[in-house]
N, C-alpha and C positions, 0 to 999 in steps of 0.2 A: 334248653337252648340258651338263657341267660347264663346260664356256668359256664358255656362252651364259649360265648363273647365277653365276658369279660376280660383273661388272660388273652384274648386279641386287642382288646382295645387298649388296654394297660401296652403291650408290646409295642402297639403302632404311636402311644404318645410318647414311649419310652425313644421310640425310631425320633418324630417330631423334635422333641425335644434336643437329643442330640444333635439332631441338623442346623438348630437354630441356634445352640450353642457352636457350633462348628462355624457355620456362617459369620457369627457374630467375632471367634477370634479373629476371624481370615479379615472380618472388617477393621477391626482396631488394629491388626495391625498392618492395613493399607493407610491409616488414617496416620499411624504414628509414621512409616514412610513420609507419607506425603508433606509430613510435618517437619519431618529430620530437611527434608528437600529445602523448603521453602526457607528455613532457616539459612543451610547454606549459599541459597541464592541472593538472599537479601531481596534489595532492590532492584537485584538487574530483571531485565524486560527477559520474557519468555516469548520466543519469535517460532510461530507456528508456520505450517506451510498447509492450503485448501484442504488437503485430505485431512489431517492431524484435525480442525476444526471439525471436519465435518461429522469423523468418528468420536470427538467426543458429545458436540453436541447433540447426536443421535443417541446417544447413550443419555448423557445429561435429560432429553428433555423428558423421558420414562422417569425417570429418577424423581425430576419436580423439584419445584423449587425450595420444597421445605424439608426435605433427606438433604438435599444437596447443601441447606444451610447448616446443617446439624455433622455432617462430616468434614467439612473445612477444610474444600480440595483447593489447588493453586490457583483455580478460576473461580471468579464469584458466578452466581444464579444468572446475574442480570446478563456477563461476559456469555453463558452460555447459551442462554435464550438466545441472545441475540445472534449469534454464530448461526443459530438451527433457524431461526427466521430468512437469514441472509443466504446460507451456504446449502440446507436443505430444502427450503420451502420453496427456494427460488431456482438457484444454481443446480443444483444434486437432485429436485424431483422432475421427472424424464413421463411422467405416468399420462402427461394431458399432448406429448408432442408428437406421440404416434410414429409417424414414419416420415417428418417434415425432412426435409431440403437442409443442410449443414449450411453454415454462412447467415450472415447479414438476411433479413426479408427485402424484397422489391422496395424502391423509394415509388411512390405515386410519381405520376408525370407532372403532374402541378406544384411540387414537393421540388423536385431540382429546376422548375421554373424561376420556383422563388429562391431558393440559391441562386442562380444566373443575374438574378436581377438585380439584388440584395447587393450581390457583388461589384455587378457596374456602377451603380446606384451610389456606392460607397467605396471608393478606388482605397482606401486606408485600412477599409476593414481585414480581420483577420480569421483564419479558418473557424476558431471559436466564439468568435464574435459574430459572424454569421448562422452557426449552427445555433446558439440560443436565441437569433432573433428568429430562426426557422420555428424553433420550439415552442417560440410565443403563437405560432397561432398554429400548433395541434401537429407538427413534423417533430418526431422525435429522428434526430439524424446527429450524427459522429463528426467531430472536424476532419476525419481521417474521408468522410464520406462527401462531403464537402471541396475535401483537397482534390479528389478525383473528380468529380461534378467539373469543377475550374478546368482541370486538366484536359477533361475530355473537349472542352470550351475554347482551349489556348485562352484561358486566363492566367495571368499572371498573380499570385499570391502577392497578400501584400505582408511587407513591405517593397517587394520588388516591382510592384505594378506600377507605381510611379516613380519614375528615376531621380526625384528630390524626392524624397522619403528619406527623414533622419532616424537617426538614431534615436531620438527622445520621442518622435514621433511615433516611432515602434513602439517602444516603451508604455508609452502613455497608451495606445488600440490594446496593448495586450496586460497593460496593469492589472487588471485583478488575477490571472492562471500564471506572474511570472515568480517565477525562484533564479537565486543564481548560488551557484557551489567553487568552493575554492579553497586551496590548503596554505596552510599558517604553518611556521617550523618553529621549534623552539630546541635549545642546546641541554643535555641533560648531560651532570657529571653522575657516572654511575660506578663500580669496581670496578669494568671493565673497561673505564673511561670514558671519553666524551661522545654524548648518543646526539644524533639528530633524530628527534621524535618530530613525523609527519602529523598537524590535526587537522582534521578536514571540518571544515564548517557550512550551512546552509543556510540562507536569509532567504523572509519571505519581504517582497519589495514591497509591498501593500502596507502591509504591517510593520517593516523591520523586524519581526521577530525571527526569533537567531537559534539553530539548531547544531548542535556538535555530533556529530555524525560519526566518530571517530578516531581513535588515533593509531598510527602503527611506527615504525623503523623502518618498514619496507611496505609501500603500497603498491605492492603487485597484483598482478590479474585477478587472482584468486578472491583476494582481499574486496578488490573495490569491486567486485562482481555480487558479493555478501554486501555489499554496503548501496550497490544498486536494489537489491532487494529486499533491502532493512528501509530503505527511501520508500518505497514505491507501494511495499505493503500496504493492502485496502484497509486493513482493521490497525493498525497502529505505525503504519510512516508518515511521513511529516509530507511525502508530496502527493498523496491522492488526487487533492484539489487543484495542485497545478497541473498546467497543460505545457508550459515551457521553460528549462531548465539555462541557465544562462553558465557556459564554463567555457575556461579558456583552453588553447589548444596543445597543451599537454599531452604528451602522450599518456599518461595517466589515466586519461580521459579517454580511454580506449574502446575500439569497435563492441565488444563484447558490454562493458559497461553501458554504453549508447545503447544499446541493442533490446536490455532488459527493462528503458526507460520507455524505451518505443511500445513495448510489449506493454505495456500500461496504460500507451496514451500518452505519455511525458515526451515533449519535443526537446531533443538538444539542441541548444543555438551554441554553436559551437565559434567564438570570436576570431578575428581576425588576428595575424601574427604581431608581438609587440603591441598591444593598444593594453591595457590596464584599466586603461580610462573609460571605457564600456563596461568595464563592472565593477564599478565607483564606489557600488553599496554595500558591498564586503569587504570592499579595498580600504573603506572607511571603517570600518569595523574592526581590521586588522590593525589600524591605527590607532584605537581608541586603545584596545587593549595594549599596544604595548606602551603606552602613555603611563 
């Protein structure tokens, strides 16, 4: 019997073996890919969209965090976790919701009480500055939910609710969620001669901190539609946290662009005709640089 298993077992480490040499080139040379890649990319950002996250993190978090350090793919350990904590643990797992209701859940009745009230209460305040004072005492509820709450109310949002509401008044209720966006031109002599290159920029007003969001020769649809979406990204745009985008009324600034900011939770305030002077803090910005 032992005669008869040994030229088996010799066979099946012979099979083993070469699998794991097989595997192992197919590894090395995913790895030298992935290397060649990152080289050519340099620094630029690599912009995922929810599914692309969610298949690799699913993959990644099998793998673990100590393979995954030892092959040196375009996303670190930490990038991946965090993806599969965010996109599958939360978003992508469907296994505890059963056969619920699509939408938003019920708000309690005592819940849009205290919006109502909050609101009269505070003629100044704004949809987000209502919704996290909801939140302090155990309402988890949306400015977007909020808005309707008023609406069904005939309340008027503010700043419209009071008809001397300034501008700086605005400004100051919604300080912490505001951005404002706006494009800067600059003359470039090229072979083909003289280019106007469009660059679009982003301040946060809280901070002033300044985000360049882009530049093109032509900012069309296409374009600033990519660049609503490169903004808005939950894992690496610059406006998750804000709630209201300040731009002027450029066509530019187009329905489709508006549209993808909405889809986020990002309000456009969209400025009055000829006024400059309403978004001072980019327009300052624009000054400094060409100084």
């Amino acid at each position: 019997m032992s005669f008869l298993l040994q030229p088996l077992h010799l066979f099946c480490l012979m099979i083993i073996g070469w699998a794991n040499k097989h595997q192992q080139e197919v590894i090395e040379y995913l790895r030298t890919e992935n290397q060649v890649l990152k080289e050519k990319l340099g620094k630029k950002r690599i912009l995922l969209n929810d599914d692309q996250r969610r298949r690799l993190s699913v993959k990644g978090k099998v793998l673990g965090r100590k393979r995954h350090e030892q092959i040196g793919t375009l996303f670190s350990p930490d990038t991946i976790l965090r993806w599969h904590k965010k996109l599958v643990t939360k978003k992508w797992d469907c296994s505890n919701r059963g056969k619920r209701k699509s939408g938003r859940p019920r708000l309690p009745g005592e819940a849009k009480q205290l919006v109502i009230r909050i609101a009269k209460e505070n003629s100044c305040w704004g949809y987000d500055r209502i919704a996290d004072a909801v939140a302090n005492v155990g309402y988890k509820i949306s400015d977007e939910s909020v808005r309707k709450i008023l609406k069904e109310q005939g309340i008027e949002p503010a700043p419209d609710r009071k008809g001397q509401t300034t501008w700086s008044t605005f400004l100051k209720v919604h300080w912490e969620v505001l951005a404002a966006i706006d494009f800067t031109t600059v003359e470039v002599w090229t072979k083909g001669g003289l280019v106007t290159f469009y660059l679009l920029f982003v301040i946060e007003l809280k901070t002033r901190r300044v985000h360049f969001a882009g530049y093109t020769t032509n900012p069309h649809g296409v374009w600033m539609k990519q660049i609503a979406r490169n903004l808005s990204d939950e894992e690496d745009g610059f406006l998750p946290e804000k709630r209201k985008l300040i731009m002027g009324r450029d066509s530019t600034f187009g329905e489709s662009f508006r549209e993808i900011l909405k889809q986020s939770d990002i309000q456009p305030i969209v400025l009055p005709p000829r006024s400059p002077n309403l978004n001072a803090f980019i327009e300052r910005f624009f000054m400094l640089t060409q100084n």
